[in-house]
C-alpha positions, 0 to 999 in steps of 0.5 A: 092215319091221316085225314086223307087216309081215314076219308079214303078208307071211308070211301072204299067202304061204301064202294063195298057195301053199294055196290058188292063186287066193285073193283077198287081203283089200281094205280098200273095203266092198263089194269083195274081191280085186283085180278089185274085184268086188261082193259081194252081200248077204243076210239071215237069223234065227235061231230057237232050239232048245235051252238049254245046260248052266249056264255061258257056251257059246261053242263048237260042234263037231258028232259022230256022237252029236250036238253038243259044246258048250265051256264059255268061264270068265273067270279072272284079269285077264278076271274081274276085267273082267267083274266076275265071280267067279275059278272055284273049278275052271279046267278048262273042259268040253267038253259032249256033247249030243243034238239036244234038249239032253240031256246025253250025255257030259262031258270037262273041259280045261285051256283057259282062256276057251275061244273056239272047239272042233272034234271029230275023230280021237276028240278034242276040240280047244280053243281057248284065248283066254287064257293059256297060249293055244293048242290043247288037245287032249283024248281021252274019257276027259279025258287031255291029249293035247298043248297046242300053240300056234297056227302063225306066232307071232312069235318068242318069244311065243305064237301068240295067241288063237282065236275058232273052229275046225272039223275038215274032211277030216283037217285042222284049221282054226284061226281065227287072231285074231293074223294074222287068218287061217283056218288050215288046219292038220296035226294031226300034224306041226302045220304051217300048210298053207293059209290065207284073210283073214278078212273085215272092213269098216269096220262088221264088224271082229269075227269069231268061229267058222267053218264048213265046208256041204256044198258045201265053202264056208266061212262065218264069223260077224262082228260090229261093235264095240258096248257092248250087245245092242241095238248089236249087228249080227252078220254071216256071210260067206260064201267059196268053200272053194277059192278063198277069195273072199267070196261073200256077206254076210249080216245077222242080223235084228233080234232074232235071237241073238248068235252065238259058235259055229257048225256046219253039220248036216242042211243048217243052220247051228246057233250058240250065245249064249253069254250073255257079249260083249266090251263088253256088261253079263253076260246082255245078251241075251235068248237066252243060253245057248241053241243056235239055227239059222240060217235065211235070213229 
């Protein structure tokens, strides 16, 4: 058994001690799980709410004052592949904003091309997509709390990047691009607690951020792999929050935003275009920078 082997079976395991009845991923288009089931599929738009500060957005976390958005800068090897100038300041912000777009509070962190954020316990959480990787925790007033790496990294090395994150009921969810798993992880002791496949076809193979709606389903966005916004075909998945089994897909319409970020408030999903995909020419799309909702089309 080689190392991917060992991790994958290590991961499988903690899908079944987390939570029970997950169903492990299956490799067919339309099926998951075992029983081979059918998984319906839907269609939805976005329309556009407000622009972001200045910068490349690829993050949402929802608090009590409003929305944090998290600032994604390209240094280093990653500039140099997007063409892009290397920042003359690396920390990365964390921007609060109302529901209209109006700055409220700024706090500046030590992650490095920032892919996913969540706010919770009076904190923000970044996760870095780039070394020194892992999770940044910072308070409000901008002290680093800790910087700890993402659980079930192989020995020796660190635990990889992240394309989202969410703090649900005192607990934060990691989505793991390593093990291509969603964390549910202790934020004290820092112990991997639970665990759920991400979802992917042979046409949806990206993902990026997750969610939790108020019923406690979980909902993920995906996307395929692409060279433009035109080629883009960006998808939500849909899964039971107790079992973890894929409920529903989703495709965006033609037209609709790129979604990075995403968060449940008021009864909606809200995501943001970060202006920036892997694979695309800069400011591709003509919705980047701005945060927009999700709605079903």
């Amino acid at each position: 058994m080689n190392k991917r082997e060992l991790l994958a079976a290590g991961a499988t395991s903690l899908v079944l001690a987390g939570l029970g009845s997950a169903m492990a991923q299956n490799t067919a288009k339309v099926t998951y799980g075992p029983q081979r089931r059918e998984i319906s599929r839907g269609r939805v738009k976005t329309t556009r709410l407000f622009k972001s500060p200045p910068g490349f957005v690829n993050a949402l976390a929802v608090a009590p004052e409003g929305l944090w958005l998290g600032q994604q800068k390209l240094s280093g090897k990653t500039a140099q592949s997007y063409h892009l100038p290397e920042p003359t300041d690396l920390r990365e912000a964390a921007w609060l904003v109302d529901w209209n777009g109006k700055l409220l509070k700024t706090v500046y962190t030590n992650s490095r091309n920032t892919s996913g954020m969540a706010y919770g316990n009076g904190c923000v959480w970044m996760m870095a997509n780039q070394e020194p990787q892992g999770v940044f925790q910072h308070d409000m007033s901008g002290r680093q709390i800790s910087h700890r790496q993402i659980p079930l990294g192989l020995p020796g090395q660190d635990g990889g990047g992240s394309h989202g994150a969410q703090w649900h009921d005192g607990k934060l969810w990691i989505v793991a691009n390593r093990p291509r798993l969603m964390l549910r992880v202790d934020p004290k002791t820092w112990s991997p607690e639970a665990a759920i496949p991400i979802y992917v076809t042979a046409e949806q193979t990206r993902w990026h951020d997750m969610t939790f709606d108020a019923n406690g389903d979980i909902w993920l966005i995906t996307g395929n792999n692409s060279k433009s916004y035109k080629e883009g075909k960006p998808g939500l998945v849909k899964y039971d929050g107790k079992t973890g089994q894929v409920l529903t897909t989703y495709d965006f319409a033609p037209g609709s935003c790129d979604p990075h970020g995403l968060e449940f408030h008021n009864g909606m999903l809200v995501s943001c275009d970060a202006g920036i995909h892997p694979g695309w020419p800069n400011g591709d799309s003509p919705h980047s920078g701005w945060v927009f909702k999700i709605e079903m089309a």
